[in-house]
C-alpha positions in Angstrom: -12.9 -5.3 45.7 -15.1 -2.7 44.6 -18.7 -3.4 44.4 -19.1 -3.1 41.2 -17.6 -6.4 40.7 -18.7 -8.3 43.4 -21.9 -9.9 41.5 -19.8 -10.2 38.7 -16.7 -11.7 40.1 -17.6 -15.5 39.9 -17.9 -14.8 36.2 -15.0 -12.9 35.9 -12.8 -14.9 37.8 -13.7 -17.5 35.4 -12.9 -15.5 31.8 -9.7 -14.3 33.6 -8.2 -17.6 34.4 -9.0 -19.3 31.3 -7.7 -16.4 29.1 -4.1 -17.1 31.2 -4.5 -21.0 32.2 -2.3 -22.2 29.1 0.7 -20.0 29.9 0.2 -20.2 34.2 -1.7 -23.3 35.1 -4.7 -23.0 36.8 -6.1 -20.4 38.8 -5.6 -21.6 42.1 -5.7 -25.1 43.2 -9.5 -25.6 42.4 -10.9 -25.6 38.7 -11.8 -22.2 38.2 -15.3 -22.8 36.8 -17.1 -23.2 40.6 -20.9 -23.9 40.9 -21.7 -19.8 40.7 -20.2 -19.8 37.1 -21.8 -23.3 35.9 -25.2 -21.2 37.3 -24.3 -18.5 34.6 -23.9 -21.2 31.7 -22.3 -18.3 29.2 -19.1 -17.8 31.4 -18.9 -21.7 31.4 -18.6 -22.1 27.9 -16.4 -19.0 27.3 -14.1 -20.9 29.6 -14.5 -24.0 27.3 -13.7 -22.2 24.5 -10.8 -19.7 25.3 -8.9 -23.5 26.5 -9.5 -25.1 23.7 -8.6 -22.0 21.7 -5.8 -21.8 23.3 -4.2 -25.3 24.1 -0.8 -26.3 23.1 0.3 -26.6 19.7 -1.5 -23.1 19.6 -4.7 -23.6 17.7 -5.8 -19.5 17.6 -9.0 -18.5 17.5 -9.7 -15.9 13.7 -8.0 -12.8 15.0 -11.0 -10.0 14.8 -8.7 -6.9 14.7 -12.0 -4.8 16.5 -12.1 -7.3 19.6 -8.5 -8.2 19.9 -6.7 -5.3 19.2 -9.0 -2.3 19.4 -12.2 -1.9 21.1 -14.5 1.1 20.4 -17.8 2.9 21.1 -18.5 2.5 17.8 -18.5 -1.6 17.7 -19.1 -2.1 21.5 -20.4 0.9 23.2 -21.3 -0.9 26.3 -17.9 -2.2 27.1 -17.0 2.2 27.2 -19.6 2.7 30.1 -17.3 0.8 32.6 -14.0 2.8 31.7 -15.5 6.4 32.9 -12.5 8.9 33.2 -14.1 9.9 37.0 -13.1 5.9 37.9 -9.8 5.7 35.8 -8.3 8.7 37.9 -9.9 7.4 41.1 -7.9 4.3 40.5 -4.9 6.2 39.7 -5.5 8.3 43.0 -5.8 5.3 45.2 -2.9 3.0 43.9 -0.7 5.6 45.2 -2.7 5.7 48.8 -3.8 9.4 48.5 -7.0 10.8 49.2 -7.2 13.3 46.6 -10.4 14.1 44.6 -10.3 13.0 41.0 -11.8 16.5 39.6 -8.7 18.3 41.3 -6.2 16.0 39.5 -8.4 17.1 35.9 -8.1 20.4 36.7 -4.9 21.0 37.6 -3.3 18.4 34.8 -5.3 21.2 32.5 -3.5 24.5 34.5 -0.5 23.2 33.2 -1.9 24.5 29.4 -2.0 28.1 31.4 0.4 30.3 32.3 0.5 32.1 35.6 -1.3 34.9 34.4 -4.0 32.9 33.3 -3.4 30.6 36.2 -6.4 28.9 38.1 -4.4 27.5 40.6 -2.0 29.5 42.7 -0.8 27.4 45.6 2.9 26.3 45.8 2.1 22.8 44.5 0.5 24.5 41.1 2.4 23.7 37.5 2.0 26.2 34.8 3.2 26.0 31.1 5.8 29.2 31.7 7.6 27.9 35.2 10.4 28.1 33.0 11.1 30.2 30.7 14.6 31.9 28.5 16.3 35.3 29.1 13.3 36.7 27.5 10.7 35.1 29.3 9.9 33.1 26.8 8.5 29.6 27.9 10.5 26.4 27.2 10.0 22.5 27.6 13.5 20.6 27.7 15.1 23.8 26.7 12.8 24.2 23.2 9.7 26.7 22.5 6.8 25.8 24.0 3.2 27.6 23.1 1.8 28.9 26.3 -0.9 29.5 27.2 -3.2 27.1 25.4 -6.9 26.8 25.0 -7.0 23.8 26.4 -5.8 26.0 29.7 -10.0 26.8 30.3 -10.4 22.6 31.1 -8.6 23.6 34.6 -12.4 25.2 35.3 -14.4 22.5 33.5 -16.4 19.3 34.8 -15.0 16.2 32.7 -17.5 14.0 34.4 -20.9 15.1 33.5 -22.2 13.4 30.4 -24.4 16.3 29.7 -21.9 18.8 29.5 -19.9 19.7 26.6 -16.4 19.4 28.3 -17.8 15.6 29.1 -14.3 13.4 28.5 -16.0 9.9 26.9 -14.3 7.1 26.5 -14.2 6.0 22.7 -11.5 2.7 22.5 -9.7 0.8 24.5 -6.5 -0.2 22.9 -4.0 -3.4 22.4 -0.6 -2.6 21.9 1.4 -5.8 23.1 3.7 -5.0 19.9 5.4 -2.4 22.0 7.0 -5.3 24.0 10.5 -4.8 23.9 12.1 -8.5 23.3 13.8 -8.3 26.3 11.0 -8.5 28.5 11.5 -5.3 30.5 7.7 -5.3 29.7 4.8 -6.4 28.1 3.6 -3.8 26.1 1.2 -0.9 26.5 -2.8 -0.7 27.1 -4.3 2.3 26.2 -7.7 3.9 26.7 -8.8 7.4 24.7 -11.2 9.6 25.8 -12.6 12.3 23.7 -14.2 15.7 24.7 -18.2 15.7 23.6 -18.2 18.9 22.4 -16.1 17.7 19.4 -18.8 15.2 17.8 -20.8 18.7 16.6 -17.7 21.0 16.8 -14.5 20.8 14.9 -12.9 23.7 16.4 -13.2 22.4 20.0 -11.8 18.8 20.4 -9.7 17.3 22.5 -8.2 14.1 23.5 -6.9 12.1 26.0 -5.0 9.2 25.5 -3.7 6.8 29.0 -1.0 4.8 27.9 -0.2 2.2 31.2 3.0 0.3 30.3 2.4 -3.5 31.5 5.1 -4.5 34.1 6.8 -7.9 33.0 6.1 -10.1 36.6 8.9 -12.7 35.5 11.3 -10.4 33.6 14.1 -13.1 34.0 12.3 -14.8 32.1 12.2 -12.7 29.1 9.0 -11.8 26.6 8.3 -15.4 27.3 6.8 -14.3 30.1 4.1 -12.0 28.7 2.4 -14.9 26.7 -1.1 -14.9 29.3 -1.1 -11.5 28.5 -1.2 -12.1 24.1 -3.4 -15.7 24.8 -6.1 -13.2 26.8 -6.4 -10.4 23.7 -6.2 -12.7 21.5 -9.5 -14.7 23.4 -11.5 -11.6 23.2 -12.3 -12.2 19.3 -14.3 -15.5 20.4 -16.3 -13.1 23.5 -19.9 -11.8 23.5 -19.9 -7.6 23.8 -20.8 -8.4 28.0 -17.9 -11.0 28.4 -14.9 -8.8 26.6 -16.5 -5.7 28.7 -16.2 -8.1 31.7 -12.7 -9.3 30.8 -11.4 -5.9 29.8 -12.5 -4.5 32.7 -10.7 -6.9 35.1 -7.7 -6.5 33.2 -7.5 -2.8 33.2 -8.2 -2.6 36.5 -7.4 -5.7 38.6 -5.1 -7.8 36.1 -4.8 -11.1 35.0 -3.9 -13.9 37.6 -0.3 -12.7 39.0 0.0 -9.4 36.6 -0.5 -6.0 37.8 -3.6 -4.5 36.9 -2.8 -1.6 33.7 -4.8 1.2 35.8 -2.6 2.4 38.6 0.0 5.3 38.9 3.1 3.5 38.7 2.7 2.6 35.2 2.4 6.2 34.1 5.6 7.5 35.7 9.1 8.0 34.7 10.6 5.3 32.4 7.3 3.4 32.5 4.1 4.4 30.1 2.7 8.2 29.7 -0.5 10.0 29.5 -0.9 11.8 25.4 -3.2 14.6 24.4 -4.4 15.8 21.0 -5.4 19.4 21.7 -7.6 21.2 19.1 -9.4 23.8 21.0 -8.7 26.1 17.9 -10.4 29.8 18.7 -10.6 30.1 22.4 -9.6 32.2 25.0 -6.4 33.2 23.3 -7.6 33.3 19.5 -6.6 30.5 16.6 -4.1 28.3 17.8 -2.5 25.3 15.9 -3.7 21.5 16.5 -0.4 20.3 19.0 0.1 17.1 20.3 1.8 16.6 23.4 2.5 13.9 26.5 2.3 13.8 30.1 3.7 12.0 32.8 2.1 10.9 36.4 4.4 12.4 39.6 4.1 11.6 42.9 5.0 14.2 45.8 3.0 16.0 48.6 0.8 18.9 49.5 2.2 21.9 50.6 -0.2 22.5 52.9 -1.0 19.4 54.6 2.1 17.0 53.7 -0.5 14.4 51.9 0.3 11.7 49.3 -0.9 13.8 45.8 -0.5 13.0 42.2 0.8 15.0 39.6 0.5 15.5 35.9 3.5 16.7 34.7 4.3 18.0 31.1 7.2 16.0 28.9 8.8 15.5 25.9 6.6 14.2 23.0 8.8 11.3 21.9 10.2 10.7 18.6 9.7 14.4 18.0 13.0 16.3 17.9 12.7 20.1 17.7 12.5 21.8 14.4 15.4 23.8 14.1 17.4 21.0 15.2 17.3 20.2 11.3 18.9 23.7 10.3 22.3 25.3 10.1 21.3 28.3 12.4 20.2 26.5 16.1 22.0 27.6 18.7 23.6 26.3 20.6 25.3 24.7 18.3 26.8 22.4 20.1 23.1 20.7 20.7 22.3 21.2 16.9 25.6 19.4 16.0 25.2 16.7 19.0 21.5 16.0 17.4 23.0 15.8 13.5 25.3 13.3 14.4 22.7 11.1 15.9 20.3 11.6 12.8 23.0 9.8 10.8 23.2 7.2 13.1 19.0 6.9 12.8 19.0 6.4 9.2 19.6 2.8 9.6 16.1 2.4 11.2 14.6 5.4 9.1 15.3 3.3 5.8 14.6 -0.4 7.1 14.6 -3.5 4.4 11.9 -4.2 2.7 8.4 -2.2 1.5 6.5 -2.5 5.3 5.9 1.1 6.4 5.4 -0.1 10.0 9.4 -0.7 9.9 9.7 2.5 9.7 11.9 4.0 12.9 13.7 6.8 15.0 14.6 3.9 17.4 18.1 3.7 16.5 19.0 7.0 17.1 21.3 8.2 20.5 19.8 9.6 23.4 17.0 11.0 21.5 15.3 12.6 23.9 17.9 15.2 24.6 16.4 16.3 21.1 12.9 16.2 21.8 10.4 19.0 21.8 7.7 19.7 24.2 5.0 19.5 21.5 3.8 18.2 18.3 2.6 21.2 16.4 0.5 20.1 13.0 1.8 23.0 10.5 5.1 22.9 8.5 6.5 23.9 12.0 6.7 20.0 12.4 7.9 19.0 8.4 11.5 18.4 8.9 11.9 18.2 5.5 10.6 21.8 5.7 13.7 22.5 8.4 16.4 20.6 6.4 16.3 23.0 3.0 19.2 25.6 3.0 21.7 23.4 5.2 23.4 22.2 2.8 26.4 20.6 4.6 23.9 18.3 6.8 22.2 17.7 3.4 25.0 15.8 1.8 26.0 14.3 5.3 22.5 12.4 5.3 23.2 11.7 1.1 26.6 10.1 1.7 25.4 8.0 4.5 23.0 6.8 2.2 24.8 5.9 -0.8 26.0 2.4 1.3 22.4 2.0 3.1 20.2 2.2 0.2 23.0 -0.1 -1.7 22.2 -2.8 0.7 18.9 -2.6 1.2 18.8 -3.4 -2.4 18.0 -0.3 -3.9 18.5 1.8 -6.6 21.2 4.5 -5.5 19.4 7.8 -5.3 16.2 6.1 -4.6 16.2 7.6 -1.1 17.8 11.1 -0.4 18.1 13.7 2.2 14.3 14.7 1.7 13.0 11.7 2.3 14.9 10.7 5.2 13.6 14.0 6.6 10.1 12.8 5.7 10.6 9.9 6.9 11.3 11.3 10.2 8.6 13.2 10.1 6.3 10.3 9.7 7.4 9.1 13.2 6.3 12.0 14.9 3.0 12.7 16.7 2.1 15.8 13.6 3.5 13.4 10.5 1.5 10.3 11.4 -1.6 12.2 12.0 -1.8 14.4 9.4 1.6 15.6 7.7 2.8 12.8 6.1 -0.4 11.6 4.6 0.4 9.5 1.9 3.5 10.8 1.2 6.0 9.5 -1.3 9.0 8.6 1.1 11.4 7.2 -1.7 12.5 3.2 -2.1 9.6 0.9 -1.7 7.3 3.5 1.2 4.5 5.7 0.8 3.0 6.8 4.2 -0.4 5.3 4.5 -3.3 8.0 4.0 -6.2 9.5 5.4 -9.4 11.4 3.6 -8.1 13.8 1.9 -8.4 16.5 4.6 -10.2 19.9 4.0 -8.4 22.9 6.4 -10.3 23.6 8.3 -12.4 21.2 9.1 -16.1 21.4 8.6 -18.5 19.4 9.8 -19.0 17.4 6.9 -15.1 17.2 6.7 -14.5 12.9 7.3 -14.0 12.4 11.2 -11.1 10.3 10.7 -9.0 13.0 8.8 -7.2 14.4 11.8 -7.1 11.3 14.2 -7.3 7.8 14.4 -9.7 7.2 16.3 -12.6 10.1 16.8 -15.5 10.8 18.9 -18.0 8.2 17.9 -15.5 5.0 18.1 -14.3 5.3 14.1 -11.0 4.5 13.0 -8.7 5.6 10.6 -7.7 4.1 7.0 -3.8 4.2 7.8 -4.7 1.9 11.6 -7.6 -0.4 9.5 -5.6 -1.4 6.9 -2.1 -0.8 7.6 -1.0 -0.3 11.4 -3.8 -2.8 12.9 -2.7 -6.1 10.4 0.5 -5.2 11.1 0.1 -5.7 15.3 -2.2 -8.8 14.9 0.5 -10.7 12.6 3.2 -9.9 15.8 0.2 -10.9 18.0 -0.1 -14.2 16.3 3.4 -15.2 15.6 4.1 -14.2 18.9 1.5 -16.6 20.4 2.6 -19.7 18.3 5.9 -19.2 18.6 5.7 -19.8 22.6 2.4 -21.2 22.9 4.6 -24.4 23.4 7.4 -23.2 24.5 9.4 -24.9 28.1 7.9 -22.4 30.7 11.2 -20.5 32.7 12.2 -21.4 36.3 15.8 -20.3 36.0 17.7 -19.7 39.3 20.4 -18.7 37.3 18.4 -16.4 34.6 16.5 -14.9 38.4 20.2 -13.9 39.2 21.9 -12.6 36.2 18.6 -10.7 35.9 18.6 -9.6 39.9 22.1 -8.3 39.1 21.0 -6.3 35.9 18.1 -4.8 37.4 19.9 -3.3 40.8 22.6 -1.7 38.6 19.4 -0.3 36.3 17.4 0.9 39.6 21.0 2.5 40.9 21.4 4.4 37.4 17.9 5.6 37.0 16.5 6.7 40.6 16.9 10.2 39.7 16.2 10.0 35.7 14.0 12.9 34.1 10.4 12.0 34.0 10.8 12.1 30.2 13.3 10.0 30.0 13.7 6.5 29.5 16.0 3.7 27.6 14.2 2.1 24.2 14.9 -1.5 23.6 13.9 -2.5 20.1 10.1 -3.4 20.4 8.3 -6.9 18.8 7.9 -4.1 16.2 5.6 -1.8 17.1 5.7 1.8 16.8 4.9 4.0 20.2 4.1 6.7 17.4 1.4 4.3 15.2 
């Protein structure tokens, strides 16, 4: 254990087994509050509490959507100190048993943003954004455009670390999102933390963040969702914590887990068809002059030095998910094969695009084929991201999308026309990285949904331009109006319903589920040794969003 933790860890141990005791018996064979924690007092009556909080029929503690679902600097900036972005990629580093420095990781996640030109590294083992490019040289990402070089390319010479500097990476939220369960069980959701560059809180031309998004593993995933219940009983217990015992609980969590998960802070849970790494790049004027706000994602990769043969992690550039190319929406891509391949699959999306009911969190791309054969490398915040933008001229897929409507709107109880080809293009919109930022701010999107909005945004941004205009969370810790009031009581109702509705529930020991799963999981393993780091099978979530 690191010793960080050792004076803590009788304290700990004690906050960690009572948020999971309901769900996985005690701790040990011993009761986990020993004579060091009864010294402490406070960590013995957390314990009390989070029990009888949690005992069976579930009795829930008030849900306080800034405790239990998203923590910030701005409501508990002492619980930030212990996530610095120098220990988060030392973590990383060692789960994987390499002895690589965490600054070299930064910098060379960043020369990806630079071409070779503009390259910092040079070595064999170096990725740049142009390592492949078309007949013109042109640089692509999953055979699409992709900008290159980037601003954000002058990070590959900066110092994250140093809390003086203006290239200083802060952490700013820590963040629940057990609603991206899928209800299979394949996992437990995602944890995130964002870190935000320093120079942004006086600059609005030079911010940038970082968002690590570790995808839970499911330890009994023959067992189903039921399985992940410790995991919804310990967010929900932070609501009832003081600032030190959440910081204390969040910590071990993040980066030693709760009694028999793994820990959300290590490599594996960054990598192909686990969870991914997302930045929102706004370095607007330099080295290479104005460039566009993107948004894009990242993957962890694990390979070898060239020159020595030693265990090293990469960052490697993705797909940004639920963000099909552009042009894909048009009657001039080519090939067109692709573009026709992708038009057919939007059809099949509508289903999820136009759900029942008035809940914008419904909203979906989730139901559409193999979408990320159809996904861009970037997220670029201009109309090159409105699909509806795209669609107009192409008048064929126009009323392909209209007549697949006609019985879709019909039995979702709608008013026939209520819903066209416009909006199902904005609707698609809303799903991807640009729309629920910024581009489909409170938009109209026909039937019962308007997109949730922002402030109303002033471009470009000043300084006494809202902070919360172009992101959801920004540099001080404040949150949007679309994840207050709309995407945050959305996640704690699943939360809640999720923990009475197995609170109670017969715990699993099935020899026969452990089998049929066994079975299931080796043909998986078999088909997917060799997937794309961008790739990866959706199951339909609890109902979360991975885009909101």
């Amino acid at each position: 254990m690191h010793l960080r933790y050792v004076s803590k860890f009788p304290l700990v141990a004690a906050v960690m087994c009572a948020a999971a005791s309901v769900s996985l018996g005690a701790c040990g064979g011993t009761d986990p509050v020993d004579d060091d924690v009864v010294a402490a007092g406070e960590a013995q009556e957390l314990t009390a509490e989070s029990a009888e909080a949690l005992t069976c029929p579930a009795s829930l503690p008030i849900l306080d959507m800034r405790k239990s679902l998203i923590v910030t600097k701005e409501t508990d900036p002492n619980v930030m100190l212990e996530f610095t972005l120098s220990f988060v990629l030392q973590r990383l580093i060692t789960s994987v048993g390499s002895d690589q420095e965490p600054l070299d990781l930064y910098q060379r996640w960043w020369d990806t943003q630079n071409d070779a030109a503009n390259a910092v590294f040079e070595d064999p083992d170096a990725i740049h954004c142009d390592d492949v490019t078309d007949g013109n040289g042109a640089p692509l990402l999953n055979g699409f455009p992709y900008t290159c070089p980037r601003n954000e390319g002058v990070l590959a010479e900066s110092n994250p670390f140093n809390p003086e500097g203006d290239d200083f990476m802060e952490p700013v939220a820590l963040v629940n999102r057990f609603d991206l369960a899928p209800t299979d069980g394949s996992h437990c959701g995602e944890y995130r933390i964002i870190y935000a560059k320093k120079s942004g809180q006086t600059d609005n031309q030079n911010r940038n963040f970082i968002i690590f998004e570790g995808q839970l593993p499911n330890p009994q995933p023959e067992c189903g969702v039921a399985a992940c219940l410790p995991v919804a009983e310990f967010w929900a217990s932070l609501s009832t914590m003081s600032e030190t015992q959440r910081s204390t609980a969040l910590e071990m969590f993040y980066f030693f887990g709760l009694p028999g998960f793994a820990p959300v802070i290590q490599a594996s849970n960054f990598m192909a068809s686990t969870g991914q790494i997302r930045t929102n790049q706004f370095m607007r004027l330099r080295p290479f002059g104005i460039q566009q706000w993107t948004l894009r994602e990242f993957k962890l990769d694990l390979g070898t030095d060239s020159e020595d043969s030693s265990i090293r992690l990469f960052v490697q550039p993705v797909t940004v998910k639920d963000n099909p190319f552009r042009d894909l929406f048009t009657s001039t891509f080519t090939p067109s094969n692709t573009r026709d391949a992708f038009q057919s699959s939007f059809l099949d999306a509508l289903d999820g695009l136009v759900p029942l009911g008035d809940e914008e969190n419904d909203i979906s791309l989730r139901t559409m084929p193999s979408p990320d054969l159809f996904n861009a490398g970037e997220s670029i915040v201009d109309s090159r991201n409105d699909y509806r933008v795209h669609l107009q001229g192409n008048t064929a897929f126009i009323a392909d999308i209209e007549a697949a409507l006609v019985p879709l709107v019909q039995s979702r109880g709608l008013l026939p026309g209520t819903v066209t080809a416009d909006n199902a293009a904005d609707r698609a919109t809303t799903q991807s990285c640009a729309g629920c930022h910024q581009l489909s701010n409170g938009n109209n999107l026909g039937g019962l949904h308007v997109w949730p909005a922002h402030f109303t945004p002033i471009d470009p941004p000043t300084a006494a331009d809202p902070p919360t205009t172009f992101v959801h969370v920004d540099e001080q810790g404040n949150i949007s109006d679309p994840l207050q009031f709309k995407f945050l009581p959305h996640r704690a109702q699943i939360l809640t319903s999720f923990i009475e509705e197995h609170a109670c529930a017969e715990a699993c020991s099935s020899t026969a589920a452990s089998a049929d799963f066994s079975a299931a999981s080796a043909d998986f393993s078999a088909a997917s040794a060799d997937a794309p780091l961008g790739s990866a099978e959706r199951a339909p979530t609890l109902g979360g969003s991975a885009t909101h």
